[in-house]
C-alpha positions in Angstrom: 116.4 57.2 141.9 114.7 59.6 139.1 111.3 60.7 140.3 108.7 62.6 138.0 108.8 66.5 139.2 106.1 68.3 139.4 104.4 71.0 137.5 104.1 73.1 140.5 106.8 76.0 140.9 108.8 75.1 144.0 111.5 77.6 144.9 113.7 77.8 148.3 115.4 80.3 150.5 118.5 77.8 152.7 119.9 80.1 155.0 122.8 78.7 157.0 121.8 79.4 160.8 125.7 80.8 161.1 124.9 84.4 161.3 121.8 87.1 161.7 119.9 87.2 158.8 121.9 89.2 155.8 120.1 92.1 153.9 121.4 90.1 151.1 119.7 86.6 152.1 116.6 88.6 152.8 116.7 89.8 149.1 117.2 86.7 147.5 114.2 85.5 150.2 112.4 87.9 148.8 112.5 87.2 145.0 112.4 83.8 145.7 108.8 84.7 147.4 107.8 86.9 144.6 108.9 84.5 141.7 105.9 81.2 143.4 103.5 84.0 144.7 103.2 85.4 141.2 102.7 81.7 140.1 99.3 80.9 141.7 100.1 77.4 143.1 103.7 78.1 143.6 105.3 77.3 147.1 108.1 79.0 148.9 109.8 76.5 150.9 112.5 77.7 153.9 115.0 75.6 154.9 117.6 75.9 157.5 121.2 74.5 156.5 122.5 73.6 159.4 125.1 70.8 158.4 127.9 72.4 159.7 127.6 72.2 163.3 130.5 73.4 164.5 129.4 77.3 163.3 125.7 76.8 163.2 123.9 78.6 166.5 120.1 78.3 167.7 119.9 82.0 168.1 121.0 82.7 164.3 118.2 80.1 163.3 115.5 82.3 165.5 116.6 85.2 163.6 116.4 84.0 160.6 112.7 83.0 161.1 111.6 85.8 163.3 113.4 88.3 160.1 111.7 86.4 157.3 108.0 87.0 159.3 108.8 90.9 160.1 109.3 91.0 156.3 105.6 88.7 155.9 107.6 86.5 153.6 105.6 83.7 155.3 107.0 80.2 153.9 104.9 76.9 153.3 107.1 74.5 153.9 109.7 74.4 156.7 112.8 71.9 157.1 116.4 71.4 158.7 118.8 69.9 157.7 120.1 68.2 160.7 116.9 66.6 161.2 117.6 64.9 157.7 120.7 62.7 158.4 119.1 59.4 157.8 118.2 60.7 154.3 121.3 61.7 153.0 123.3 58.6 154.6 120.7 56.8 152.0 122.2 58.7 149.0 125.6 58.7 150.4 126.0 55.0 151.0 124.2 54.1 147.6 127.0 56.2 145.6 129.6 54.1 147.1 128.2 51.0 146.7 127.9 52.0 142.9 131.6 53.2 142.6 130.6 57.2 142.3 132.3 57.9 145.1 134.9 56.7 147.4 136.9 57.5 150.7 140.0 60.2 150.6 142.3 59.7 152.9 144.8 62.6 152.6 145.1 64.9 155.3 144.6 68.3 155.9 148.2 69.1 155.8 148.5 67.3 152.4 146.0 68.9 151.0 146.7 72.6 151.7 150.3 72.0 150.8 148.6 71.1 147.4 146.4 73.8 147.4 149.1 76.2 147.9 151.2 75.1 145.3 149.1 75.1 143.0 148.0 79.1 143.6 151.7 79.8 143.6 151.9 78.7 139.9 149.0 80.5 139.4 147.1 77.1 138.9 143.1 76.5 140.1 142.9 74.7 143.0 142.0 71.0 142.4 142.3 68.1 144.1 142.3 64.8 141.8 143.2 62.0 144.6 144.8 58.6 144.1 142.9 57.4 146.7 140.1 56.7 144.2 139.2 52.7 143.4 140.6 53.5 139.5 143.4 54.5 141.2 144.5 52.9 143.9 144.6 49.3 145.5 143.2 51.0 149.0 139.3 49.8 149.4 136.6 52.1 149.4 135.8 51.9 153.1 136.5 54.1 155.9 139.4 53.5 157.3 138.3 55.9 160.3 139.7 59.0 158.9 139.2 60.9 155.9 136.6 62.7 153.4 134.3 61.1 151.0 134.3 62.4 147.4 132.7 62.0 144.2 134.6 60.7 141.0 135.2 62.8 138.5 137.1 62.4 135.0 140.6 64.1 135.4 141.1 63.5 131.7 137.3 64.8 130.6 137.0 67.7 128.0 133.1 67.9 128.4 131.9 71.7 129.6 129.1 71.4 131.7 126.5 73.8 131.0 123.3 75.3 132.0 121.0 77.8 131.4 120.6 81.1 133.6 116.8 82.3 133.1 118.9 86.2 134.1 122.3 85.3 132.6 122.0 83.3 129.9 124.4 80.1 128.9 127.1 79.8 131.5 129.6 77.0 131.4 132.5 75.3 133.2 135.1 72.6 132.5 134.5 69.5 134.1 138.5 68.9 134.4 139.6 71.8 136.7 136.7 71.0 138.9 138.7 67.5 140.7 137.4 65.1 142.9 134.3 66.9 144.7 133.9 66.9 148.6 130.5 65.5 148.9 130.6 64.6 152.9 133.1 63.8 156.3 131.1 60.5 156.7 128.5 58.4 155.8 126.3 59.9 158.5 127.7 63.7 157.5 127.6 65.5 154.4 129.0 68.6 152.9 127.0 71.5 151.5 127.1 70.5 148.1 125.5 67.1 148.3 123.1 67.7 151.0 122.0 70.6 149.1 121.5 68.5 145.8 119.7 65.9 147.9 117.5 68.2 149.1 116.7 70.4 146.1 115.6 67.0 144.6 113.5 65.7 147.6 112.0 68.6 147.8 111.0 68.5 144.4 112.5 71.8 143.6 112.0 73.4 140.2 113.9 76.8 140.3 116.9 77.5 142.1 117.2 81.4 142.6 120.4 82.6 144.4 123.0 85.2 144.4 125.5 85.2 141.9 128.6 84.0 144.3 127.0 80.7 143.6 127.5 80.6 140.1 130.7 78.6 140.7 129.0 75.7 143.0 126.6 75.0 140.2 128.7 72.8 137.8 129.7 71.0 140.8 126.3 70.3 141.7 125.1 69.1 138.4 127.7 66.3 138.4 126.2 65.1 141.7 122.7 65.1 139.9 124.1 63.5 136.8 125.3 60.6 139.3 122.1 60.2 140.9 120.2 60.7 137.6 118.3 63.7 139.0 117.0 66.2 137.0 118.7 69.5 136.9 116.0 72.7 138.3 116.5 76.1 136.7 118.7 78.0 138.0 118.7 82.0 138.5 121.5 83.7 140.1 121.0 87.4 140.9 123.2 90.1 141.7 125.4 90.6 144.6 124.1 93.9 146.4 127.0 96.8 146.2 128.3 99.4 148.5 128.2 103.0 147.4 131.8 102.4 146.1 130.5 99.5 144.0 132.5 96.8 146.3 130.7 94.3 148.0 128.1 95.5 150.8 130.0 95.4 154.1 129.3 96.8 157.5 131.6 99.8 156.1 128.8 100.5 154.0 125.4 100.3 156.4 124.1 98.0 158.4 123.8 94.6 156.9 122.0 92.7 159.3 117.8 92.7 158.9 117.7 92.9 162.8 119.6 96.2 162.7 117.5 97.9 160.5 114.3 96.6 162.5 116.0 98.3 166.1 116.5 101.3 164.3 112.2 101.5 163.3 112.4 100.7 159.5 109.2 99.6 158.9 109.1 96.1 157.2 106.7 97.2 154.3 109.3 99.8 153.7 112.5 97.7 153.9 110.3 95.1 151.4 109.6 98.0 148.8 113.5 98.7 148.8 114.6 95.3 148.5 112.1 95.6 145.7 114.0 97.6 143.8 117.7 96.4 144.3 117.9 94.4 140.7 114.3 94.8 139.5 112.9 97.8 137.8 109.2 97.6 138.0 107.7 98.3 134.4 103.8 99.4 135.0 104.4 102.1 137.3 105.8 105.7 137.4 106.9 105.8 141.0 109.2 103.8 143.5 106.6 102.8 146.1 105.1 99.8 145.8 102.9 97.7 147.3 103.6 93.7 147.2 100.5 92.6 145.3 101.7 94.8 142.6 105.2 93.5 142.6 103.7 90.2 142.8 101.4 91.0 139.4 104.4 91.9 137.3 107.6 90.1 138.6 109.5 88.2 136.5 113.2 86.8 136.7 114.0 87.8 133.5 113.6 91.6 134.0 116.2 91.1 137.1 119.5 92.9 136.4 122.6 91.1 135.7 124.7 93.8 137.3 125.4 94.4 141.0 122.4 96.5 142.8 124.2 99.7 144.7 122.6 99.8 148.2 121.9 103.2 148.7 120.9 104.2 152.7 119.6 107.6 151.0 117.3 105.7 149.1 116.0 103.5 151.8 115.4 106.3 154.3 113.4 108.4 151.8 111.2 105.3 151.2 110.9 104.6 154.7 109.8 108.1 155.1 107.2 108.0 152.9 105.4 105.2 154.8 105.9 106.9 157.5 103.6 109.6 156.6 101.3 106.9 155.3 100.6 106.1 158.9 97.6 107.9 160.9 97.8 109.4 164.1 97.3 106.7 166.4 98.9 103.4 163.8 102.3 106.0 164.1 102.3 107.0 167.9 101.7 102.8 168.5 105.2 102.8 166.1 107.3 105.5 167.9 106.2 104.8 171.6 108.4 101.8 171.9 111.3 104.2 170.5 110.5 106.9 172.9 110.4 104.3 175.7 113.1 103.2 175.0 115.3 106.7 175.4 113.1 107.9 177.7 111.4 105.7 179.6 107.7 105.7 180.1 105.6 108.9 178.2 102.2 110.2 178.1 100.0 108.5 175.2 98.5 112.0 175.1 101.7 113.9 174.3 103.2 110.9 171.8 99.6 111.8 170.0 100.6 115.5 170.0 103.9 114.9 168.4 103.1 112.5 165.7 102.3 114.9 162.7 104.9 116.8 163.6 107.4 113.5 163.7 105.6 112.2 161.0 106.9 115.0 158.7 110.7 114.7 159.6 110.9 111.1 160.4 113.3 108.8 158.1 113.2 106.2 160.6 111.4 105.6 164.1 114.8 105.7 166.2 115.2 109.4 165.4 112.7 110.1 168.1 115.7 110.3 169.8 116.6 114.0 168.0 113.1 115.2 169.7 115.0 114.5 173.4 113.3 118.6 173.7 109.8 117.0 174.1 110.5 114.4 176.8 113.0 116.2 179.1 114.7 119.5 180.0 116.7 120.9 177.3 120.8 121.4 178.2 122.7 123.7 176.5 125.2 126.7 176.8 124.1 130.1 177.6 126.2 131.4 174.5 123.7 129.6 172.4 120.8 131.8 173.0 122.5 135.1 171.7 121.3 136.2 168.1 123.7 137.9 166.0 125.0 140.7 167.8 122.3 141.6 169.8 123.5 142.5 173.8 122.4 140.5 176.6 119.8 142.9 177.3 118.2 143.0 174.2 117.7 138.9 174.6 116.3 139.3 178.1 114.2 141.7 176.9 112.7 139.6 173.8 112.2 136.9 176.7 110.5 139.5 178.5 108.1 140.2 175.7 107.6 136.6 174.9 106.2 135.9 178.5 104.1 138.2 178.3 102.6 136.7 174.7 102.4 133.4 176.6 100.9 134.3 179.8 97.9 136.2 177.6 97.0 134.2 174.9 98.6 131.0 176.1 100.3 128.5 173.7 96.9 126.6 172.2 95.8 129.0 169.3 99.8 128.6 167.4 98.2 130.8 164.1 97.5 133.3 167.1 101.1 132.7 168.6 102.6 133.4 165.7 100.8 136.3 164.7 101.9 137.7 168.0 105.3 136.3 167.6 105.7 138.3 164.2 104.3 141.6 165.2 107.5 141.4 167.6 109.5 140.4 164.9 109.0 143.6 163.2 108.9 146.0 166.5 112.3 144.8 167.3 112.6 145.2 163.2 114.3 141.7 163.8 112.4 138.6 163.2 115.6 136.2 164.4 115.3 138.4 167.9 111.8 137.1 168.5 112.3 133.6 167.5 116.1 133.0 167.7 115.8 132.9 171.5 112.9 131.4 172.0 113.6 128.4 169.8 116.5 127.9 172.1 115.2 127.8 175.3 112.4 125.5 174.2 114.8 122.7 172.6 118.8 123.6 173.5 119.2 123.2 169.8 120.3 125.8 167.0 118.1 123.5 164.6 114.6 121.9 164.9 110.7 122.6 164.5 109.1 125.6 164.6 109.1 126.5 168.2 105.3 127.6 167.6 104.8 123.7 167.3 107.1 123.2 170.3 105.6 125.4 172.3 101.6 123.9 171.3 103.2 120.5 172.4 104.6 121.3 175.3 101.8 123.4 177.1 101.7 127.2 178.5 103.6 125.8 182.0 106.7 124.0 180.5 107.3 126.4 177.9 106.7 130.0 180.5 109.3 127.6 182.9 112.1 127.1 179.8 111.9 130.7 179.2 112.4 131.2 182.5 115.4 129.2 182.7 116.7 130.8 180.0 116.3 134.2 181.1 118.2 133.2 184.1 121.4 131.7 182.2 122.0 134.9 180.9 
């Protein structure tokens, strides 16, 4: 069954439709995309591995596809597994006709009594059956219950190796790895062999994955050596890290793509982050990138052997800064869903007041949510407007003042405002006393914009009726 490969790079992203797609998945998508677009007839190839049926859900599968075009790491080829049954039945059938593999017929219970004993001696877990034809008189059909698995040489002292392109030599014994698992029937396979079946058929040339594969490799070579497939290169990157320098968990951030999409990180963004979590860049100066000059200069053998620390800081800061990237009207199209969404329906002319002020406080869209000031009335305690120790009648009275700046000049000219707002700073030789108060009743909130800006976004009528308001809480 040996075929001659192609020259073309062909890598793969095989997501198992058993959960929405993983930050870390989307990674590993990512440099997989990278490593054939920086090859200029390389192909990126997406296939769904959806063999096990009992966890595998149509909605997952969705998510996975709809992620990987939000992120426009657009694939060229497209498969499932499930709709490939007839082929791996081929390769399944052909091994036991040629005595590679053979039917297992111990239970479950057997085999996690054997499984446990051998961790409670401290052993690895291996299963070498005498089941097998070499071994047994049983014959190697099914018997209507059972596994198939692949011989292997219990008494071999061969190391299987292989070549990382990012970690070098890595190598296994073939004697603690037992008789493989390769399917539950003709008709069904396991991981492991469907994924060696397909890696070939597909004519794959570079395997890039994350590092908690490292130990299904060897296993996966002796299927290819039984076939007579050749082995594709692999690359195994590292595992993304929480602060803590644990695995990334939900204790850590959000690990899902979807989540970080409901929250308004913009995809460009999230890409350019993902970037950088096990690849430095080496012809630039600064952390934002573009992907045509990732694309230019990536190579696997820059990628870091050691864990990338996922660092939300980071990511918001980047997101940030294509935030402000964004023109008026491209960033009040990308916050007017947000704002919908808290709010309900808004003004297109008001969103287009707010944006450069959003756009300069914004780490990601969702935070519209902290501008609740612009988009309905402020609620707040009437303790909150006093400054300091200024008396209720000196607050009333800076209202006072204030109303009458508003009512003259209006809200429109905001250098004028805040000339006028100043000037009152320094009669009530109290700058906090003209502005204190007035931030207050505009937003309910001891922190936020310059109520100058507030009050140019709101208009002379809302903001004359929150001081209003305010003057009558205290």
């Amino acid at each position: 069954m040996t075929k001659v490969k192609k020259e073309i790079i062909r890598v793969r992203i095989a997501p198992s439709p058993t959960g929405y797609l993983h930050i870390g998945t989307a990674r590993t998508a990512l440099f997989n995309w990278l490593f054939a677009r920086h090859k200029s007839e390389g192909k990126f190839i997406l296939r769904i591995e959806d063999t096990d049926i009992e966890r595998s859900e149509k909605k997952f599968e969705d998510d996975i596809i709809a992620q990987l075009e939000w992120l426009g790491l657009k694939w060229d080829e497209f498969y499932k597994q499930s709709d490939r049954t007839k082929i791996y039945s081929k390769y399944i059938q052909k091994l036991l006709d040629d005595g590679k593999a053979f039917w297992c017929y111990h239970s479950e219970e057997e085999l996690e009594k054997e499984r446990q004993e051998q961790m409670s001696g401290k052993g690895v877990p291996t299963h070498w059956c005498s089941h097998k034809p070499q071994t047994s008189n049983l014959k190697p059909q099914n018997l209507g219950k059972g596994i198939i698995r692949l011989v292997a040489d219990e008494k071999s002292t061969r190391k299987i190796k292989f070549n990382d392109i990012i970690r070098g030599e890595i190598e296994f014994e073939e004697r603690l790895l037992g008789d493989i698992s390769i399917a539950k029937a003709v008709d069904t396979p396991l991981y492991h062999f469907a994924v060696v079946i397909d890696d070939y058929e597909m004519d794959i040339t570079h395997v890039i994955r994350g590092e908690d594969h490292i130990a299904n490799t060897p296993k996966q070579i002796l299927l290819q050596e039984a076939f007579g497939f050749e082995q594709p290169q692999y690359a195994h990157l590292p595992l993304i890290l929480g602060t803590d320098r644990s695995k990334l968990s939900k204790r850590h951030a959000a690990t899902s793509v979807a989540e970080y999409r409901k929250l308004g990180y913009l995809p460009d963004a999230l890409v350019n982050f993902l970037f950088l979590l096990g690849w430095t860049p080496e012809k630039s100066n600064h952390e934002i990138l573009t992907k045509n000059e990732v694309i230019e200069q990536f190579s696997l053998e820059k990628v870091h052997k050691s864990g990338a620390v996922f660092d939300i800081k980071k990511l918001n800061w980047i997101n940030s800064q294509y935030i402000k990237m964004e023109n008026d009207g491209g960033l009040a199209k990308l916050v007017q869903p947000f704002i919908e969404k808290h709010y309900g329906p808004c003004d297109e002319e008001l969103i287009i007041k707010i944006v450069p002020l959003l756009r300069e406080r914004l780490e990601y869209l969702d935070q519209v949510k902290e501008f609740h000031f612009f988009f309905k009335e402020p609620e707040y305690e009437k303790e909150l407007l006093k400054w300091k120790s200024r008396s209720n009648e000196e607050i009333k009275n800076s209202f006072k003042e204030i109303q009458k700046i508003v009512e003259g000049i209006g809200v429109e000219d905001k250098n004028k405002l805040r000339q006028e707002l100043d000037m009152l700073g320094k009669r009530f030789e109290d700058r906090g006393l003209a502005y204190w108060p007035f931030r207050v009743a505009l937003t309910g909130e001891k922190a936020s914009p310059d109520p100058v800006d507030i009050a140019y976004i709101l208009g002379k009528e809302k903001t004359l009726k929150r001081i209003q308001k305010a003057v009558n809480k205290i």
